[in-house]
C-alpha positions in Angstrom: 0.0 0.0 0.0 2.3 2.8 -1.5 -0.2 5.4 -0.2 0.6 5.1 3.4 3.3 7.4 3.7 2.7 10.6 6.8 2.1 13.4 4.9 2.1 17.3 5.8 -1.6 18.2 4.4 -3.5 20.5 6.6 -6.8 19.2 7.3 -9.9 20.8 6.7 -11.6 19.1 9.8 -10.8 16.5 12.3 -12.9 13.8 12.8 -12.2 11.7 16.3 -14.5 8.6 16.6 -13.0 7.3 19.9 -16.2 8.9 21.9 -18.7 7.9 19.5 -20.3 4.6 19.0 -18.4 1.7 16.7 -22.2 1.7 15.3 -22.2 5.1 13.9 -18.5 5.7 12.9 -18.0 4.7 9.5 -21.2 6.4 8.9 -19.6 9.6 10.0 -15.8 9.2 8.3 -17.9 8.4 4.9 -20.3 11.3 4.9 -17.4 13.7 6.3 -15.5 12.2 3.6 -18.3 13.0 1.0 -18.1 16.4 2.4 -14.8 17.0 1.1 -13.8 19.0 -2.2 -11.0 17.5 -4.7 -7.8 18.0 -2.6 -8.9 18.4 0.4 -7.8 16.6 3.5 -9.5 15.7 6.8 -7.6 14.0 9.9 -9.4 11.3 11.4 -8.5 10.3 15.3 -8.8 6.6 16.5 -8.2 4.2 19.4 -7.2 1.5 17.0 -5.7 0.4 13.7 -8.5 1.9 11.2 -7.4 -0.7 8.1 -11.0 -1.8 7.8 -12.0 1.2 7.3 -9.0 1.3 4.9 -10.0 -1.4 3.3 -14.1 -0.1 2.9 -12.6 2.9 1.3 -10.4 0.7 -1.3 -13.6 -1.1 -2.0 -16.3 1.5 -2.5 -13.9 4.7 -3.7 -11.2 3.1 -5.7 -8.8 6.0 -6.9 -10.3 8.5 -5.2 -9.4 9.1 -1.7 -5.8 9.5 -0.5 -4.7 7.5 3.5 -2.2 8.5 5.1 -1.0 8.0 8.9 0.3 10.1 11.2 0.3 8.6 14.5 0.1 4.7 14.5 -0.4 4.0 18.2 -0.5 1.9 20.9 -3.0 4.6 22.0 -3.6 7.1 19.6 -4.1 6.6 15.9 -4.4 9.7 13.3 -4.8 9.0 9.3 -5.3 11.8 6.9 -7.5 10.8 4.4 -8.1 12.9 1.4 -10.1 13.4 -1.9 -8.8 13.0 -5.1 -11.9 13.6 -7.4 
């Protein structure tokens, strides 16, 4: 996955799921994702390894989002993801 390399984009919001219900997450990292313009960035905050969500987004929007991480735990994990189209 050559597209996991940290990356200095500033994000237009930050999205942290670790007080919010597994239930309704991807929910909310899809429709903030949606939300985005062509180039812009958003920094999503995590308690865990996101690759499943990683892996949705490969899945359902191949070629057009970006994923890159910043932090990669124990505690804390912090992926920029970003819009391509």
């Amino acid at each position: 996955m050559s597209n996991l390399q940290p990356t200095a984009n500033t994000p237009k919001t930050t999205v942290d799921v670790r007080t919010i219900a597994p239930v309704y997450r991807h929910q909310l990292i899809f429709e903030t994702f949606e939300s985005l313009k062509p180039g812009e960035t958003f920094a999503l905050v995590n308690d865990h390894d996101p690759k499943p969500l990683y892996y949705q987004f490969e899945a359902e929007r191949t070629g057009e989002f970006t994923w890159n991480y910043v932090e990669q735990g124990p505690q804390v994990w912090k992926v920029m993801i970003g819009k391509t189209q």
